[in-house]
Steps between C-alpha positions, in 0.01 A plus 500: 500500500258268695744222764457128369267348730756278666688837658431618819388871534783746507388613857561122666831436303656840657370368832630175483826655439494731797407245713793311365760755551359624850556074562831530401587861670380363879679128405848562409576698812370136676704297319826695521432559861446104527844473321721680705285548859484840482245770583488809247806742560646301734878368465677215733735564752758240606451440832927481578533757254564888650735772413617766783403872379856551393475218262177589400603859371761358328273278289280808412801624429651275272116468335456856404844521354433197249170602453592883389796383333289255288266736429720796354646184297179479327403823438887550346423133329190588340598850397291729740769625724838441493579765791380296811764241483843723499301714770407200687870387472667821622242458846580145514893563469471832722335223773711236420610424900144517578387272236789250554453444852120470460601214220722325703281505848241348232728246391576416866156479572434253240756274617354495855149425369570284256865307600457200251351726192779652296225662293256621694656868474501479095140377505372763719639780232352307222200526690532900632551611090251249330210584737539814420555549096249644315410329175424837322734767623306847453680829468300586798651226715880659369396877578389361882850324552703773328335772776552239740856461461524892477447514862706248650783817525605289829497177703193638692279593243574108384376345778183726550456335165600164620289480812190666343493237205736167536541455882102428531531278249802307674310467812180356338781201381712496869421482847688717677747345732516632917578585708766703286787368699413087395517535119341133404209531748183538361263787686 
């Protein structure tokens, strides 16, 4: 069937649309980098902000345990595994201590950073498990955590974990703080 005259030819409408997107692909990156000041992959730092390396393991800490624990809750949720939570449960109570003081050093560090934010602490978990949910939990992603939890057998094997995945990611958020003897101090 012959185009009416007053159409284009095929060949310039699909090139006026890839010209369009390819417009749109290299100028939303300028505008959200206009928005917030940013370079690509790059996150800010407070400048008065720092955490010693104690404090520091203890957020990875506390981040890996919400983030596994959230996890197994979906995959029990959504009916692909409902092992991973009691397992998770029976390392988390075997560690209680461990996890407890890393908790409370947490808390402690919160207070220091933020002395007239009551919420800071609260917001910072909201933050840990959103960032990390996945909006269509695969079987896959349930088999990964359920051998992962397998092998936490003790404390050590959880924090190979721990400083393999969610300590890199705390430091890309905190300074570190030093020397280690003035907590507060920025390095």
């Amino acid at each position: 069937m012959p185009l009416p005259p007053s159409s284009p030819p095929l060949a310039i409408t699909s090139a006026r649309s890839v010209v369009a997107a390819l417009l749109a692909a290299l100028l939303l990156p300028a505008v959200a980098q206009a928005q917030d000041g940013l370079g690509p992959g790059r996150r800010p730092k407070q400048p008065n902000i720092c955490m010693t390396d104690p404090e520091l393991e203890a957020e990875a800490v506390v981040r890996a345990g919400m983030v596994i624990r959230d996890h197994a809750r979906a995959c029990a949720r959504r009916g692909l595994d409902g092992t991973i939570l009691p397992l998770w449960g029976k390392f988390d109570e075997a560690n209680a201590d461990r996890f407890r003081a890393a908790v409370q050093l947490r808390a402690a560090t919160y207070k220091r950073l933020w002395p007239d934010d009551p919420y800071a602490e609260q917001r910072a978990n909201n933050a840990t498990v959103a960032s990390r949910q996945l909006a269509d939990f695969a079987n896959e992603e349930c088999v990964a955590l359920g051998d992962l939890v397998e092998t936490f057998t003790d404390w050590p094997t959880f924090m190979r974990h721990v400083r393999s995945t969610e300590l890199g990611q705390v430091k890309t958020v905190y300074k570190r703080c030093g020397p280690p003897n003035r907590p507060g101090v920025a390095q």
